[in-house]
C-alpha positions as CSV (number, residue, x, y, z in Angstrom):
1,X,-56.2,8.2,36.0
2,X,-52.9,8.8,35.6
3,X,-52.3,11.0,38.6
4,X,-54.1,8.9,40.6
5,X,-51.5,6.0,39.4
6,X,-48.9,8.4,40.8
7,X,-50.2,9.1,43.9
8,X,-50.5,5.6,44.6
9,X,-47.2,4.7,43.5
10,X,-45.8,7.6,45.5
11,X,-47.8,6.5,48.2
12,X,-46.4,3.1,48.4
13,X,-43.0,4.4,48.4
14,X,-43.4,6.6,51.2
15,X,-45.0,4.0,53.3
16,X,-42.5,1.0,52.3
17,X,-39.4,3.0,53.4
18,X,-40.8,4.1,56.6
19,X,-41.8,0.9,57.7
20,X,-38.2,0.3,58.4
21,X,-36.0,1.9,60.7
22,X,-32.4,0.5,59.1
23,X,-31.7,-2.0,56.1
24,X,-30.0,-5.3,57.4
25,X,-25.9,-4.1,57.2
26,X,-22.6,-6.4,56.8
27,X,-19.7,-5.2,57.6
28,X,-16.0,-7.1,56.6
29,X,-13.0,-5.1,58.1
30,X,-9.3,-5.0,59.9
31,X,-7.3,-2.9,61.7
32,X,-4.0,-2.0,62.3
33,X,-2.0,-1.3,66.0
34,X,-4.9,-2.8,67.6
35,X,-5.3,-5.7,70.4
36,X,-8.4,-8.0,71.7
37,X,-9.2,-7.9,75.2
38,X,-11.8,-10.4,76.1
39,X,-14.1,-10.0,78.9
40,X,-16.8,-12.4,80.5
41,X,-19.7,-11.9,83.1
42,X,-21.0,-13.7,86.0
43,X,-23.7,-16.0,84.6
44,X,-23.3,-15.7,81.0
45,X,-21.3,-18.1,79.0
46,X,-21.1,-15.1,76.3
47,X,-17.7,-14.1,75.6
48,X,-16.8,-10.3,74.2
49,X,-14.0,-9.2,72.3
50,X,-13.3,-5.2,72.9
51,X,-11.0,-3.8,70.7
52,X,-8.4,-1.8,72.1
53,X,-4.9,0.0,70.9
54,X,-1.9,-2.8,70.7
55,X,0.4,-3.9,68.3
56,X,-2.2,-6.4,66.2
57,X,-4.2,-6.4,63.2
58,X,-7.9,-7.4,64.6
59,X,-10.1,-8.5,62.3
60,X,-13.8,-7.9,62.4
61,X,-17.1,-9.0,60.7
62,X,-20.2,-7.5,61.8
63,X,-23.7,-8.2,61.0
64,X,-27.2,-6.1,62.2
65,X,-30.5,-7.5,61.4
66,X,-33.2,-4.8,60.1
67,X,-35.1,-3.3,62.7
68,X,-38.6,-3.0,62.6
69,X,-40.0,0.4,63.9
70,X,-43.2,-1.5,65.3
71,X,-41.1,-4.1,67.6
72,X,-39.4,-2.9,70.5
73,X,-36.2,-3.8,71.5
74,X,-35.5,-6.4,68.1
75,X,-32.2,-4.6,67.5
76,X,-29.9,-7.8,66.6
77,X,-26.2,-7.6,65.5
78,X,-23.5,-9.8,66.1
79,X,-19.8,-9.8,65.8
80,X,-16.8,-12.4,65.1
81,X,-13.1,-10.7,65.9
82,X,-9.7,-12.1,66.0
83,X,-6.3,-10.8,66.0
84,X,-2.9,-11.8,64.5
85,X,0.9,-11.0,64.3
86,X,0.9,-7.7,62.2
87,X,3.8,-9.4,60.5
88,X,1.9,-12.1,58.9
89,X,0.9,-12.2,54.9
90,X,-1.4,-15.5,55.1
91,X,-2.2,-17.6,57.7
92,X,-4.6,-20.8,58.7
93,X,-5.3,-21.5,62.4
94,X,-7.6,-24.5,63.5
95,X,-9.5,-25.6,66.8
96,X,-7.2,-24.9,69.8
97,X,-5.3,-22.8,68.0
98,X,-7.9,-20.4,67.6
99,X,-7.5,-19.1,71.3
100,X,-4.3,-17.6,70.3
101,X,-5.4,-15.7,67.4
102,X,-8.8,-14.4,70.2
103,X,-10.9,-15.9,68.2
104,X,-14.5,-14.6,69.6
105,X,-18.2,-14.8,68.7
106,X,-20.6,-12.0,70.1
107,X,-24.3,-11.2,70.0
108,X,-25.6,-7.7,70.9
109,X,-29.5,-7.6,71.9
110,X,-31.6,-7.5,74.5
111,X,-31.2,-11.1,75.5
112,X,-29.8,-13.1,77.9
113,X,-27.2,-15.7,77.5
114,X,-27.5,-17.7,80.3
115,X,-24.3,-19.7,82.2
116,X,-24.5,-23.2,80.4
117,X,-21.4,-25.3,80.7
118,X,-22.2,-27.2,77.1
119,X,-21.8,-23.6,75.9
120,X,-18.9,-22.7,77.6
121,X,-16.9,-24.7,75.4
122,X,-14.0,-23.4,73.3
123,X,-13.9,-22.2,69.1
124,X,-13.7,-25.0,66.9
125,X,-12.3,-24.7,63.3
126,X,-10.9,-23.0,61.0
127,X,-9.8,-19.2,60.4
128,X,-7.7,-18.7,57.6
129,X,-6.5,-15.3,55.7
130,X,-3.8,-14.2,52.7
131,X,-3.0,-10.4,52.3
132,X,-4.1,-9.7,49.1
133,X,-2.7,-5.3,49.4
134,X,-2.1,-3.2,52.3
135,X,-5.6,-2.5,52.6
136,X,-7.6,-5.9,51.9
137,X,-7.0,-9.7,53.0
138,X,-9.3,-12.6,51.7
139,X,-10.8,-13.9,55.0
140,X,-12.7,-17.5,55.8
141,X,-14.0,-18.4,58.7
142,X,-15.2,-22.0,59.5
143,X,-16.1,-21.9,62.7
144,X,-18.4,-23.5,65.5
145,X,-19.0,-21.3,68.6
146,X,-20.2,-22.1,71.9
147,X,-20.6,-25.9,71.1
148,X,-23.6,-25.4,68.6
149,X,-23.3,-21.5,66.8
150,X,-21.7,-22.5,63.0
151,X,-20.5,-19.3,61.1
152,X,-19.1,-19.7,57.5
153,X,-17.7,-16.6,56.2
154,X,-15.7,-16.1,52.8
155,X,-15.1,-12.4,52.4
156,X,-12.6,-10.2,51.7
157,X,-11.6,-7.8,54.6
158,X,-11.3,-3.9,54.3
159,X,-8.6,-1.3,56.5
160,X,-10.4,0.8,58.6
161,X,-7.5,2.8,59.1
């Protein structure tokens, strides 16, 4: 009996972890000499922010949703990056002021994010930070993207460097 037990315990564990191809995954980080460049496309009121090498600290939180091996294409993750003035040790910018700070909201998936002018609106909000080391800064973001996308996000943010 209690083999049997075992086997079915063993069982269920084998099964429950391949059911899943990756856990759901946060990610909270900065980096340093770095620089947003946004980019658009035709027909899509999505915005992207590319990080590239500059003179900033960008700032990034991530998010992936756990894909199921039995649905294809459900891969999901999204992104929220800004950059400020390397120089900086705290720092609060609201509504239009977070289009100088880059202030960008991104979904990757197989989806389409089709040209609507209601969505083609600009950040509203807050994004505020204080360096708490050289390596971590307590982050919140209280922001509304593309007229109607709210993301609230109190973390503290990691060097990648």
């Amino acid at each position: 009996m209690k083999i049997f037990i075992k086997i079915l315990v063993l069982t269920s564990f084998v099964l429950t972890s391949c059911s899943k191809e990756n856990e759901e995954y946060y990610s909270y980080n900065f980096s340093e000499n770095k620089k947003l460049n946004i980019e658009t496309y035709d027909e899509s009121y999505m915005k992207y922010g590319n990080i590239e090498q500059g003179s900033n600290l960008v700032f990034e939180y991530e998010y992936s949703a756990e894909d199921d091996v039995n649905v294809s294409d459900d891969e999901y993750s999204e992104f929220i990056r800004f950059e400020i003035n390397p120089t900086l040790t705290e720092f609060n910018y609201e509504n239009g002021e977070l289009l100088d700070i880059k202030a960008v909201f991104s979904k990757s998936c197989f989806c389409y994010f089709e040209y609507d002018p209601n969505k083609d609106v600009p950040p509203t909000g807050t994004i505020s930070g204080k360096r708490i080391s050289q390596t971590e800064w307590n982050i919140s973001i209280d922001v509304t993207f593309y007229g109607d996308e709210h993301k609230n996000i109190m973390n503290k943010f990691r060097s990648k460097n």
